[in-house]
N, C-alpha and C positions, 0 to 999 in steps of 0.2 A: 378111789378118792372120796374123800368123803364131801359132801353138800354144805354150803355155809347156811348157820342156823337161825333160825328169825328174822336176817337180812334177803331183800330181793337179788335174786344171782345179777343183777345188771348195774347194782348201785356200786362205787368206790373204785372208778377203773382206776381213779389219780391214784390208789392206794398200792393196787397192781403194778401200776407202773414204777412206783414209787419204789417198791420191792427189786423189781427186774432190774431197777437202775441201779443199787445196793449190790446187789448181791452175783451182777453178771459182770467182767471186765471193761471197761469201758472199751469202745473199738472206735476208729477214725476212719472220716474218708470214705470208701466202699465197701468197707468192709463193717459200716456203722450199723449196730443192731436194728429191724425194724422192732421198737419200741411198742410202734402204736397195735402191730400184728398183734403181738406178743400180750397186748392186753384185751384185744379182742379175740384171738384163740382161749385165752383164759378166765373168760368167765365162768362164773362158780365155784372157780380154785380157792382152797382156804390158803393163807400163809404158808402152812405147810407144803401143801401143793405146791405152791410155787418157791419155796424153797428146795424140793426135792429135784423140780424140772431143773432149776438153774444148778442143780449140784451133779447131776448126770449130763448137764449137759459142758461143764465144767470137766467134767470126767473122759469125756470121748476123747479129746487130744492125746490124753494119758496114755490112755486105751491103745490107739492107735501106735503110739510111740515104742511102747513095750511090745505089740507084735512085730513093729520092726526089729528093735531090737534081740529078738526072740528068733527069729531069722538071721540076722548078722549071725550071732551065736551060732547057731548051726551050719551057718556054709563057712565060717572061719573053722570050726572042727572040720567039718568035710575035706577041707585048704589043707589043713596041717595035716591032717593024716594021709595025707597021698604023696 
């Protein structure tokens, strides 16, 4: 990751946050993002940074989906062929 440049890594959380809010789902209830974590694990993250975070972590569900998937598939082959 790269270092944000001339700015002090502790100025702009609103900025951070500001991004997380943008660019993550909105969630309800208990399952509501901690926000405030998410800009405190992230200081000195540049935009990109924190774009990248929210795009993998965007990603995992997927992820997760297609190895199920990926599984079904093969024990319906297993199924049919016996």
């Amino acid at each position: 990751m790269q270092p944000c440049p001339v700015v002090s890594r502790s100025e702009y959380p609103d900025a951070r946050r500001a991004m997380f809010e943008e660019l993550l789902p909105e969630q309800h209830g208990e399952k509501a993002l901690p926000y405030d974590t998410l800009v405190e694990r992230s200081e000195g993250y540049s935009g990109s940074d924190i774009r990248l975070v929210c795009k993998e972590a965007a990603m995992q569900p997927l992820r997760r989906l297609m190895s199920v998937l990926e599984q079904l598939k093969s024990w319906f082959l297993v199924c049919r062929a016996a």
